[in-house]
C-alpha positions in Angstrom: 46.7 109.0 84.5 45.3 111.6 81.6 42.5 113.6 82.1 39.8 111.3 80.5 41.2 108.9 82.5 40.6 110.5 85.5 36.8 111.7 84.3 36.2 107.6 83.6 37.0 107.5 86.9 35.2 110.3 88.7 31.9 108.9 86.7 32.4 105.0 87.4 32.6 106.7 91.7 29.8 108.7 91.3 27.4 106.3 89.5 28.4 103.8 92.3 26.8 105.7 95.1 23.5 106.0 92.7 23.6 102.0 92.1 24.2 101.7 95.9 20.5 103.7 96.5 23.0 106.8 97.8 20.7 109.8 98.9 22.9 112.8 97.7 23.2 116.3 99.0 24.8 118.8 96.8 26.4 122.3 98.0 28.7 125.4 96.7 31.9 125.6 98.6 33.0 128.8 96.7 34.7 131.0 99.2 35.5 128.6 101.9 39.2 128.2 103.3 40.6 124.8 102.9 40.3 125.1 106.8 36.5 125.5 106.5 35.9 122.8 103.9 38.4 120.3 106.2 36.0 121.0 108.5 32.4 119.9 106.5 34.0 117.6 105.2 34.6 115.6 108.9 31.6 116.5 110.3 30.0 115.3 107.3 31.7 111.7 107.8 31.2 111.6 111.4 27.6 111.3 110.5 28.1 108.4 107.9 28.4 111.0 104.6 30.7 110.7 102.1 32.0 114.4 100.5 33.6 114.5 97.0 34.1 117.3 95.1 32.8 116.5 91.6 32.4 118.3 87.8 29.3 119.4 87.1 29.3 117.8 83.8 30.3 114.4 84.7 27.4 114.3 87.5 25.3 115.3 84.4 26.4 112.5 82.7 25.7 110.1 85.8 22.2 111.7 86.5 21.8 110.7 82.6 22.8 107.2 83.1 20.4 107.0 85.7 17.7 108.5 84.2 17.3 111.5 87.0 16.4 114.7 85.8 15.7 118.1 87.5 18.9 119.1 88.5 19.7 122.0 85.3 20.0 124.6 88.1 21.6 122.9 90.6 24.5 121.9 88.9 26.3 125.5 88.4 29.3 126.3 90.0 31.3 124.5 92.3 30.0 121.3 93.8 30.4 119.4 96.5 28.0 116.3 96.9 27.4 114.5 100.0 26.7 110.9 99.5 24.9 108.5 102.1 23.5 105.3 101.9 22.1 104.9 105.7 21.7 108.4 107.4 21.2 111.4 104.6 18.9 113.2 106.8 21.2 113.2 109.9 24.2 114.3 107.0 21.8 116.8 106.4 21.1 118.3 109.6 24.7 118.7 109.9 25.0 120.5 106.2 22.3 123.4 107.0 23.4 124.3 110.6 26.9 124.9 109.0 25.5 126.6 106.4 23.8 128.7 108.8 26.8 129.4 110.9 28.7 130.1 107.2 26.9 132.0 104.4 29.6 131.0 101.9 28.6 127.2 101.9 25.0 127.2 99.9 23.2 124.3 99.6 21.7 123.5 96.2 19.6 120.3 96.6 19.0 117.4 97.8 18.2 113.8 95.8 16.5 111.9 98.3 14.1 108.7 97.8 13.7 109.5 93.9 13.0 113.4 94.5 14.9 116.0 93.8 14.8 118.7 96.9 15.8 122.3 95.6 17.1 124.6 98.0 14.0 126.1 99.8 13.0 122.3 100.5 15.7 121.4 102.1 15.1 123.5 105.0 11.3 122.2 105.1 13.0 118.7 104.8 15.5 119.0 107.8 12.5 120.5 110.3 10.6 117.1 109.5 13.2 115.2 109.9 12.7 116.5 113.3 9.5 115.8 113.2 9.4 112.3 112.6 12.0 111.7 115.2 10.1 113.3 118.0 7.0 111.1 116.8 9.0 108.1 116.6 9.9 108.9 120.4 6.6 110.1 121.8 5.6 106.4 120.1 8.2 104.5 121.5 7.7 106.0 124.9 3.5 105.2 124.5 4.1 101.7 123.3 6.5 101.1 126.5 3.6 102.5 128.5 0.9 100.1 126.7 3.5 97.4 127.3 3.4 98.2 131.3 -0.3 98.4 131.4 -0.7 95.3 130.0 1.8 93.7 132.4 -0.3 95.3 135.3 -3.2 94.1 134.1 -2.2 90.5 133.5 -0.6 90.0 136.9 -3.7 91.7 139.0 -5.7 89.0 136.5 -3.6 86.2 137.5 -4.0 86.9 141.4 -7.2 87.3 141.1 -7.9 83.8 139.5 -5.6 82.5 141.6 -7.4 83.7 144.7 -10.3 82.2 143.3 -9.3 78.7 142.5 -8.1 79.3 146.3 -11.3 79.9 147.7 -13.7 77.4 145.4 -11.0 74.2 146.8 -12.0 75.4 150.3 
């Protein structure tokens, strides 16, 4: 396979993940050991991601097809993009804590519900992630309480009345 082969190729994978609704995360791997990048890479898929190592210009070119703009800064120097069509946010937790644990891997941005998330976002964009969980908990725990409540109340009614239809056929 030539080389424009293998660009066809690289652009026809890429622009699938875009047509799928693919949230994408993009990051500079340069400086990591193979080791290192092995090891982003599986963390990455354990969380449902999708790592590929792509050329800047033919993500240009796909971001073009798809009429996505913003990204002129972003795409410099090497790139690794994340794709992930159910869970970006929980691929992206995993991205910034290794990036904290390893200043060579820099996250660049992230393209996320038709915005384009430049580096000091995505920070901003993991802690409400957070956020939203522990809301989605505090209301999942308050509608079980609700739910209980209302049981209580329902039974106590339902004694009551039927203590009453006792007493009135006396």
């Amino acid at each position: 396979m030539g080389f424009k082969e293998k660009k066809k190729e690289l652009f026809t994978e890429i622009n699938s993940y875009f047509e799928k609704g693919c949230g994408v995360i993009m990051a500079d791997f340069k400086g990591l050991s193979v080791s290192e990048l092995e090891e982003i890479r599986r963390k990455a898929e354990s969380e449902g991601g999708t790592p590929k190592v792509v050329k800047n210009n033919v993500f240009e070119k796909v971001l073009e097809a798809n009429k996505i703009k913003g990204f002129g800064e972003v795409l410099r120097n090497n790139t690794i993009a994340f794709f992930s069509q159910s869970d970006l946010l929980s691929v992206l937790k995993v991205l910034v804590k290794f990036s904290k644990e390893n200043e060579k891997f820099l996250l660049k941005g992230v393209y996320f519900d038709g915005r384009l998330f430049e580096k000091d976002d995505i920070i901003e964009l993991s802690k409400q992630e957070l956020l939203s969980m522990i809301v989605g908990n505090i209301e999942g725990v308050i509608s079980s309480f609700v739910g209980t409540l209302n049981s209580v109340v329902t039974t106590f009614v339902g004694t009551i009345r039927a203590i009453e239809d006792k007493n009135t056929k006396k």
